[in-house]
C-alpha positions in Angstrom: -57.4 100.4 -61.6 -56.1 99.0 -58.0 -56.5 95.4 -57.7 -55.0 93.2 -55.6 -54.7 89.4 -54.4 -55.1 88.1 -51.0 -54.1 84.6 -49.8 -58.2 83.5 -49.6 -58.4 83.7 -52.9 -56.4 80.8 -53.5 -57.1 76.7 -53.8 -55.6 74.6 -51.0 -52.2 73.5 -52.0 -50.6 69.7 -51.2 -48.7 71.1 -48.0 -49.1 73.7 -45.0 -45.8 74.7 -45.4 -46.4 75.3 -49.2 -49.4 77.2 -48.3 -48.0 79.4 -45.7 -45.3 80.1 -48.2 -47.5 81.5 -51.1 -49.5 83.6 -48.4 -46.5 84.7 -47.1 -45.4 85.9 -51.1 -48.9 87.3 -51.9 -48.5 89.1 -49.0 -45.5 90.8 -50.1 -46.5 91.3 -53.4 -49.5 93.4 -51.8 -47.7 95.0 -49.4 -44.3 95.8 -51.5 -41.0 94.0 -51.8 -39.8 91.0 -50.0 -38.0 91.1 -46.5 -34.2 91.7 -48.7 -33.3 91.8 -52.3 -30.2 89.4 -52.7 -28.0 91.4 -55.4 -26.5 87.9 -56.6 -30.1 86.7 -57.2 -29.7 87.5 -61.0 -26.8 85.6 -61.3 -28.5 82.2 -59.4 -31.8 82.9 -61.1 -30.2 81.6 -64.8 -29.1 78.6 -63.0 -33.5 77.9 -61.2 -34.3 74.0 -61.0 -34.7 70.9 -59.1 -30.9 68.7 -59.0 -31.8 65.5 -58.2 -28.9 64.1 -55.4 -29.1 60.3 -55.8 -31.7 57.7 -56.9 -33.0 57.8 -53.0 -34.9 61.1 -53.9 -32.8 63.4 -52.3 -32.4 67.3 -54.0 -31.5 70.5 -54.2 -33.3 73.2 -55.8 -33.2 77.2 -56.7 -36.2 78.3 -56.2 -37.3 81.9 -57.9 -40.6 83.3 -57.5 -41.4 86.3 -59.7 -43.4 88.9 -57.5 -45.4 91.9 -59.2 -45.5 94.9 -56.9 -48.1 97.7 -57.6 -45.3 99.8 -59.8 -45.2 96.9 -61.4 -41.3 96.3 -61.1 -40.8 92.9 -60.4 -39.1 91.9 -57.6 -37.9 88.1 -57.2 -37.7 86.2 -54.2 -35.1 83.0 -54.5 -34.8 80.0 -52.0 -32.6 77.1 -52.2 -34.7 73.8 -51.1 -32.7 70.8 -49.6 -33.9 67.3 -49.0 -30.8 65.3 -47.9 -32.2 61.8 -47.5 -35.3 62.1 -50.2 -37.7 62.2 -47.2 -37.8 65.4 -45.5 -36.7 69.3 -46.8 -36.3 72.6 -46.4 -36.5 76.2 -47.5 -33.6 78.3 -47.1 -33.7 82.1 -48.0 -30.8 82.8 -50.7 -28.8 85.3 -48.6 -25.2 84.0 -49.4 -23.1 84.8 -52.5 -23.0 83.7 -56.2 -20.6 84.8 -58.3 -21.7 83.0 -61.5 -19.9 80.0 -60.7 -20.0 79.5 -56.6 -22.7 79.7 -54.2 -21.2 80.0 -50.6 -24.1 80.7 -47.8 -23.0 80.7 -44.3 -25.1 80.0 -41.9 -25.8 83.0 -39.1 -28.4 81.0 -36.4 -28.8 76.9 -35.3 -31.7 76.8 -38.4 -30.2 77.9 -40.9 -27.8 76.1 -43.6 -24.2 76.0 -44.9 -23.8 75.9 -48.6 -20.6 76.0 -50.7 -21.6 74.5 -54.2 -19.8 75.0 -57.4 -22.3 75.2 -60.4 -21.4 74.0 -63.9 -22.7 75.0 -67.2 -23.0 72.0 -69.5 -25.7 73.4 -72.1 -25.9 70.1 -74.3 -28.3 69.8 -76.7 -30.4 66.6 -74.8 -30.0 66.0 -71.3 -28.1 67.6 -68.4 -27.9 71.4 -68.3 -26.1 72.0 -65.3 -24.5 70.1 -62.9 -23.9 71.4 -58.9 -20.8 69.6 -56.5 -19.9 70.8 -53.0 -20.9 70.4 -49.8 -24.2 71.2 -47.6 -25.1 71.5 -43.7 -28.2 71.2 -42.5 -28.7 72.9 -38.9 -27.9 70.3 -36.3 -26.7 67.5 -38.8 -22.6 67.2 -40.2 -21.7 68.3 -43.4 -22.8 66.2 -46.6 -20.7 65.9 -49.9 -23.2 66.3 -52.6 -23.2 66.3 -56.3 -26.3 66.5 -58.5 -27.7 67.7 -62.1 -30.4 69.1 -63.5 -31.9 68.7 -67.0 -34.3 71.8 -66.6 -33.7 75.3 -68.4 -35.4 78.1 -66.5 -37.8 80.6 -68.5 -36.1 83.6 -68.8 -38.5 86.5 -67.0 -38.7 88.2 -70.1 -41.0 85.9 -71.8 -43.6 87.4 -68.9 -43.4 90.9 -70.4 -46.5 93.0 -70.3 -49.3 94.1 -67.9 -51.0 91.9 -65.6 -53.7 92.5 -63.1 -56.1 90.7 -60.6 -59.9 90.9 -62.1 -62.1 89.8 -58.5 -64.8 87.5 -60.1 -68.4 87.8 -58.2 
């Protein structure tokens, strides 16, 4: 049975820019893989969540996004997100390197970001999970010492095992 989903189908989400980004996901889920598969992306993807910067609001998060191709191989699609000054933020594709420890992700054109983070494991029982320090350059703005944590464990993709289709209701 061939089903598919296509970005009409869905409810209007908070932002444009959120929007445009699902649309632009379905749209590679229907159509086959993302733009590049990172091969680092398994080693970030254990380390997925939002590390709050300071009490102002500012972040950084690892973003994965589990797409379901027709062979139904799943293909994931990872972003960092960076809000600086708890106001504005941006998507980044993940296209640097992690080596289990160190994120470094130089930036190649004026829009895109410089990241060299160090990520820490802390696994305690309650509380912070991992912690991030390093630095961060957003395109057109000096370099930013940053340190954060997170207190979010990701779902490990295997807790989505099985089949899953799209059933078109009239």
């Amino acid at each position: 049975m061939e089903t598919s989903t296509t970005p009409t189908t869905l409810a209007p989400l908070p932002t444009n820019g959120l929007d445009n980004y699902y649309a632009l996901l379905l749209e590679k889920a229907v159509n086959g893989t993302p733009d590049h598969e990172n091969p680092d992306t398994p080693l970030l993807m254990p380390f997925n969540g939002y590390y709050a910067l300071s009490s102002t609001g500012a972040f950084f998060a690892v973003d994965t996004n589990m797409l379901i191709s027709q062979s139904k191989k799943p293909v994931y699609d990872l972003c960092l997100l960076i809000s600086l000054d708890g106001v504005t933020s941006a998507r980044f594709p993940f296209t640097g390197t992690f080596d289990g420890t160190n994120l470094i992700q130089k930036s190649s054109t004026a829009d895109e970001a410089d990241i060299e983070l160090t990520f820490t494991r802390t696994d305690a029982v309650y509380g912070t999970t991992a912690s991030i320090t390093g630095t961060i350059t957003l395109p057109g703005k000096p370099a930013a010492n940053v340190n954060g944590s997170t207190y979010n464990n990701p779902i490990p993709a295997t807790l989505f095992a099985g089949d899953y289709s799209y059933i078109p209701t009239v």
